[in-house]
C-alpha positions, 0 to 999 in steps of 0.5 A: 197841705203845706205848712202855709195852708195848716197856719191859714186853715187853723186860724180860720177855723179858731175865729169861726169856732168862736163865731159859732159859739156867740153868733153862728156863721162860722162856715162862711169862713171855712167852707170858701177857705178849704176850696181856696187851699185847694180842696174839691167842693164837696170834700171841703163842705164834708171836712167842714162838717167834721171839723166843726161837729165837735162844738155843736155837740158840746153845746147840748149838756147846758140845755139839759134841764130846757129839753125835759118838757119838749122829750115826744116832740125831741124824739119825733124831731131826732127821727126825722133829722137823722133821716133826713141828714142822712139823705141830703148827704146821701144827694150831695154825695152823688152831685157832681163837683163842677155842679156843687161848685156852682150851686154852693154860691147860691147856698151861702147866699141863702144862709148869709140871708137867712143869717142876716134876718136872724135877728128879727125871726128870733125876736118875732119868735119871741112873741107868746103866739099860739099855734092854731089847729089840733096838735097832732096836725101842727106835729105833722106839719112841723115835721114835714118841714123839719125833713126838709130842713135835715135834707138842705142840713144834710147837703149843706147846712148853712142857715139851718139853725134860724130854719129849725127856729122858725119850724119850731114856732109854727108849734106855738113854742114861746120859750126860746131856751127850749127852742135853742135847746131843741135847735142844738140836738136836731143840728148834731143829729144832722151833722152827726149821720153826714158825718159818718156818711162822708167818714164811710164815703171816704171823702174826708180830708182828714190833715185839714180836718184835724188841723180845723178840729183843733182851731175850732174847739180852742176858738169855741172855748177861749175866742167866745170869752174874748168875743162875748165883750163885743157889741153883739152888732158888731159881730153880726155885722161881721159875720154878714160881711164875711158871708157877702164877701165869701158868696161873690168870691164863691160865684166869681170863682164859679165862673 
Protein backbone atom coordinates (compact mmCIF):
# COMPACT_ATOMS: atom_id res chain seq x y z
CA UNK A 1 0.00 0.00 0.00
CA UNK A 2 1.68 3.52 -1.03
CA UNK A 3 1.20 6.39 0.80
CA UNK A 4 -1.41 7.80 -2.24
CA UNK A 5 -3.37 4.86 -1.47
CA UNK A 6 -3.59 5.23 2.58
CA UNK A 7 -4.63 9.12 2.07
CA UNK A 8 -7.20 7.78 -0.66
CA UNK A 9 -8.53 4.84 1.45
CA UNK A 10 -8.72 7.06 4.86
CA UNK A 11 -10.63 9.57 3.30
CA UNK A 12 -13.06 7.27 1.84
CA UNK A 13 -13.63 5.21 4.85
CA UNK A 14 -14.08 8.93 6.76
CA UNK A 15 -17.06 9.89 4.40
CA UNK A 16 -18.61 6.14 4.37
CA UNK A 17 -18.18 6.24 8.37
CA UNK A 18 -20.38 9.06 8.42
CA UNK A 19 -22.56 7.62 5.57
CA UNK A 20 -23.19 4.65 7.67
CA UNK A 21 -24.00 6.80 10.73
CA UNK A 22 -27.11 8.99 8.85
CA UNK A 23 -28.06 6.56 5.90
CA UNK A 24 -26.15 3.57 5.70
CA UNK A 25 -24.51 2.62 2.01
CA UNK A 26 -21.03 3.13 3.17
CA UNK A 27 -19.90 0.23 1.29
CA UNK A 28 -20.62 1.18 -1.69
CA UNK A 29 -17.54 3.48 -1.33
CA UNK A 30 -15.03 1.44 0.04
CA UNK A 31 -15.58 -2.06 -1.21
CA UNK A 32 -14.88 -0.73 -5.02
CA UNK A 33 -12.33 1.31 -3.39
CA UNK A 34 -10.01 -1.66 -1.91
CA UNK A 35 -10.33 -3.37 -5.64
CA UNK A 36 -9.18 -0.04 -7.31
CA UNK A 37 -5.89 0.24 -4.93
CA UNK A 38 -5.25 -3.15 -5.72
CA UNK A 39 -6.73 -5.52 -3.40
CA UNK A 40 -8.30 -9.00 -4.44
CA UNK A 41 -12.17 -9.07 -4.46
CA UNK A 42 -12.76 -10.84 -1.54
CA UNK A 43 -9.60 -9.75 0.58
CA UNK A 44 -11.26 -6.15 -0.11
CA UNK A 45 -14.92 -7.33 0.79
CA UNK A 46 -13.37 -8.95 4.15
CA UNK A 47 -11.07 -5.72 5.00
CA UNK A 48 -14.29 -4.11 4.34
CA UNK A 49 -16.22 -5.91 6.86
CA UNK A 50 -13.36 -5.24 9.68
CA UNK A 51 -12.71 -1.86 9.24
CA UNK A 52 -16.40 -0.80 9.23
CA UNK A 53 -17.46 -3.34 12.17
CA UNK A 54 -16.29 -1.03 14.98
CA UNK A 55 -19.13 1.38 14.21
CA UNK A 56 -22.09 -0.89 13.87
CA UNK A 57 -21.09 -2.21 17.39
CA UNK A 58 -21.10 1.04 18.71
CA UNK A 59 -24.42 1.87 17.63
CA UNK A 60 -26.03 -0.99 20.12
CA UNK A 61 -25.59 0.97 23.52
CA UNK A 62 -28.47 3.62 22.67
CA UNK A 63 -31.12 0.96 21.59
CA UNK A 64 -30.67 -0.63 25.06
CA UNK A 65 -33.69 0.27 26.75
CA UNK A 66 -35.65 -0.49 22.70
CA UNK A 67 -34.42 -4.47 23.08
CA UNK A 68 -35.98 -5.13 26.57
CA UNK A 69 -39.34 -6.24 25.04
CA UNK A 70 -38.33 -8.14 22.17
CA UNK A 71 -35.40 -10.16 24.66
CA UNK A 72 -36.62 -14.54 23.01
CA UNK A 73 -36.99 -13.24 19.70
CA UNK A 74 -33.35 -11.10 20.30
CA UNK A 75 -32.04 -14.42 21.25
CA UNK A 76 -33.70 -16.49 18.65
CA UNK A 77 -32.68 -14.15 15.97
CA UNK A 78 -28.85 -13.83 17.52
CA UNK A 79 -28.61 -17.61 17.09
CA UNK A 80 -29.49 -17.73 13.60
CA UNK A 81 -27.35 -14.44 12.46
CA UNK A 82 -24.13 -16.12 14.05
CA UNK A 83 -25.02 -19.24 11.95
CA UNK A 84 -26.04 -18.06 9.29
CA UNK A 85 -22.86 -15.23 8.84
CA UNK A 86 -20.76 -17.65 9.80
CA UNK A 87 -21.86 -19.74 6.66
CA UNK A 88 -22.00 -17.21 4.19
CA UNK A 89 -18.25 -16.36 5.23
CA UNK A 90 -17.71 -19.74 5.13
CA UNK A 91 -18.99 -19.73 1.12
CA UNK A 92 -17.39 -16.53 0.13
CA UNK A 93 -14.16 -18.10 1.63
CA UNK A 94 -14.11 -21.01 -0.96
CA UNK A 95 -15.47 -18.56 -4.06
CA UNK A 96 -13.11 -18.11 -6.63
CA UNK A 97 -11.64 -14.71 -7.03
CA UNK A 98 -12.26 -14.31 -10.70
CA UNK A 99 -16.06 -15.64 -9.73
CA UNK A 100 -16.81 -13.15 -6.89
CA UNK A 101 -15.26 -10.27 -9.10
CA UNK A 102 -18.25 -10.99 -11.34
CA UNK A 103 -21.01 -11.85 -9.08
CA UNK A 104 -19.88 -8.63 -6.82
CA UNK A 105 -21.35 -6.26 -9.41
CA UNK A 106 -24.77 -7.77 -9.22
CA UNK A 107 -24.55 -7.48 -5.28
CA UNK A 108 -24.10 -3.63 -5.21
CA UNK A 109 -26.76 -3.73 -7.78
CA UNK A 110 -28.89 -5.43 -5.31
CA UNK A 111 -28.09 -3.35 -2.27
CA UNK A 112 -28.18 0.16 -4.16
CA UNK A 113 -31.79 -1.20 -5.14
CA UNK A 114 -32.73 -2.35 -1.88
CA UNK A 115 -30.97 1.17 -0.57
CA UNK A 116 -32.70 3.02 -3.17
CA UNK A 117 -36.69 1.72 -1.87
CA UNK A 118 -35.39 1.90 1.71
CA UNK A 119 -37.54 4.64 2.25
CA UNK A 120 -40.82 3.34 1.40
CA UNK A 121 -40.18 -0.16 3.20
CA UNK A 122 -39.50 1.78 6.15
CA UNK A 123 -42.44 4.02 5.69
CA UNK A 124 -44.64 1.15 4.93
CA UNK A 125 -43.25 -0.61 7.87
CA UNK A 126 -44.20 2.00 9.82
CA UNK A 127 -48.09 1.00 9.45
CA UNK A 128 -49.55 -0.58 12.92
CA UNK A 129 -50.41 -4.08 10.57
CA UNK A 130 -50.57 -7.20 12.34
CA UNK A 131 -49.18 -10.37 11.56
CA UNK A 132 -51.71 -12.87 10.99
CA UNK A 133 -51.17 -16.84 12.05
CA UNK A 134 -50.08 -18.41 15.63
CA UNK A 135 -47.10 -16.76 16.85
CA UNK A 136 -44.88 -19.59 16.76
CA UNK A 137 -45.31 -20.11 13.23
CA UNK A 138 -44.89 -16.45 12.14
CA UNK A 139 -41.28 -17.05 14.42
CA UNK A 140 -40.44 -19.99 12.44
CA UNK A 141 -40.93 -18.06 9.33
CA UNK A 142 -38.98 -15.04 10.34
CA UNK A 143 -36.55 -17.21 11.17
CA UNK A 144 -36.21 -19.25 8.00
CA UNK A 145 -35.58 -15.95 6.51
CA UNK A 146 -33.42 -14.19 8.66
CA UNK A 147 -30.85 -17.34 7.98
CA UNK A 148 -31.17 -16.34 4.51
CA UNK A 149 -30.50 -12.97 5.18
CA UNK A 150 -27.08 -13.93 7.75
CA UNK A 151 -26.07 -16.00 4.75
CA UNK A 152 -26.24 -13.09 1.93
CA UNK A 153 -24.72 -10.86 5.21
CA UNK A 154 -22.24 -13.39 5.99
CA UNK A 155 -21.03 -13.46 2.08
CA UNK A 156 -21.61 -9.84 1.43
CA UNK A 157 -23.59 -7.81 3.28
CA UNK A 158 -24.81 -4.81 1.35
CA UNK A 159 -28.43 -4.02 1.97
CA UNK A 160 -28.97 -6.43 4.89
CA UNK A 161 -30.13 -3.64 7.26
CA UNK A 162 -33.62 -2.79 4.98
CA UNK A 163 -33.93 -6.95 4.64
CA UNK A 164 -33.72 -7.47 8.30
CA UNK A 165 -36.27 -4.59 8.17
CA UNK A 166 -38.81 -6.08 6.18
CA UNK A 167 -38.14 -9.80 8.07
CA UNK A 168 -39.07 -8.07 10.94
CA UNK A 169 -42.35 -6.64 9.82
CA UNK A 170 -43.56 -10.08 8.81
CA UNK A 171 -43.81 -10.23 12.89
CA UNK A 172 -46.20 -7.66 13.23
CA UNK A 173 -43.79 -5.40 14.71
CA UNK A 174 -44.79 -1.57 14.42
CA UNK A 175 -42.51 -0.04 16.47
CA UNK A 176 -39.38 1.21 14.51
CA UNK A 177 -37.03 1.98 17.45
CA UNK A 178 -37.35 -1.49 18.36
CA UNK A 179 -36.84 -2.80 14.68
CA UNK A 180 -33.69 -0.64 14.20
CA UNK A 181 -32.87 -2.03 17.70
CA UNK A 182 -33.03 -5.34 16.91
CA UNK A 183 -31.81 -4.54 13.06
CA UNK A 184 -28.12 -3.21 14.84
CA UNK A 185 -27.35 -6.54 17.02
CA UNK A 186 -28.52 -8.92 14.33
CA UNK A 187 -25.77 -7.04 11.57
CA UNK A 188 -22.93 -7.27 14.50
CA UNK A 189 -23.85 -10.80 15.00
CA UNK A 190 -23.35 -11.08 11.22
CA UNK A 191 -20.34 -9.17 10.93
CA UNK A 192 -18.91 -10.06 14.08
CA UNK A 193 -18.49 -14.13 13.26
CA UNK A 194 -17.32 -13.03 9.42
CA UNK A 195 -14.93 -11.12 10.86
CA UNK A 196 -13.39 -13.61 12.97
CA UNK A 197 -13.63 -16.30 10.07
CA UNK A 198 -11.48 -13.94 7.56
CA UNK A 199 -9.34 -12.83 10.76
CA UNK A 200 -8.37 -17.15 11.17
CA UNK A 201 -8.82 -17.28 7.45
CA UNK A 202 -5.80 -15.11 7.04
CA UNK A 203 -7.33 -12.95 4.14
CA UNK A 204 -7.28 -9.46 6.22
CA UNK A 205 -5.42 -6.81 4.61
CA UNK A 206 -4.54 -5.49 7.75
CA UNK A 207 -2.34 -1.65 6.84
CA UNK A 208 -5.71 -0.89 4.66
CA UNK A 209 -7.90 -2.31 7.62
CA UNK A 210 -6.43 -0.26 10.03
CA UNK A 211 -5.94 2.97 8.00
CA UNK A 212 -10.00 2.42 7.33
CA UNK A 213 -10.73 1.57 10.82
CA UNK A 214 -9.47 4.81 11.93
CA UNK A 215 -11.21 6.83 8.84
CA UNK A 216 -14.51 5.09 9.79
CA UNK A 217 -14.60 5.62 13.38
CA UNK A 218 -13.47 9.83 13.08
CA UNK A 219 -16.21 9.64 10.01
CA UNK A 220 -18.92 7.77 12.23
CA UNK A 221 -18.25 10.39 15.43
CA UNK A 222 -17.58 13.77 13.76
CA UNK A 223 -18.63 13.62 9.92
CA UNK A 224 -22.44 12.49 10.94
CA UNK A 225 -22.76 15.78 13.12
CA UNK A 226 -21.73 17.63 9.94
CA UNK A 227 -24.09 15.52 7.68
CA UNK A 228 -27.04 15.44 9.85
CA UNK A 229 -27.41 19.32 8.64
CA UNK A 230 -28.23 18.12 5.35
CA UNK A 231 -31.58 17.27 3.80
CA UNK A 232 -31.98 13.75 4.29
CA UNK A 233 -32.65 13.57 0.44
CA UNK A 234 -29.93 14.80 -0.20
CA UNK A 235 -27.75 12.25 1.37
CA UNK A 236 -29.99 9.42 0.06
CA UNK A 237 -29.70 10.62 -3.21
CA UNK A 238 -25.94 10.85 -2.81
CA UNK A 239 -25.60 7.40 -1.68
CA UNK A 240 -27.64 5.97 -4.86
CA UNK A 241 -25.69 7.87 -7.02
CA UNK A 242 -22.35 6.45 -5.69
CA UNK A 243 -23.95 2.98 -5.40
CA UNK A 244 -25.07 3.27 -9.44
CA UNK A 245 -21.57 4.83 -10.35
CA UNK A 246 -19.75 2.09 -8.15
CA UNK A 247 -21.94 -0.94 -9.69
CA UNK A 248 -20.99 0.15 -13.58
CA UNK A 249 -17.55 0.76 -12.71
CA UNK A 250 -17.48 -2.88 -10.84
CA UNK A 251 -19.28 -4.87 -14.02
CA UNK A 252 -17.15 -2.68 -16.39
CA UNK A 253 -14.15 -3.71 -14.68
CA UNK A 254 -15.69 -7.28 -14.53
CA UNK A 255 -15.27 -7.71 -17.99
Amino acid sequence: MTLPQAILLFVVALVAGAQNSVAGGGSFLTVPTLIFTGVLPIQANATNTIALWPGSVAAIPPYRDALETERRTLVLLSVISVIGGILGAVILLKTPQNAFLFILPFLMLLATVLFAVGGPITARLRRPDKASGPRWLVLAGVSLVQFVVALYGGFFGGGIGILMLATLSLMGMRNIHTMNALKVVLASCINSVALVTFIVAGIVEWPQALVMMAGAIIGGWGGASVARKIDERYIRIYVIVIGVVMTIALFVRAR
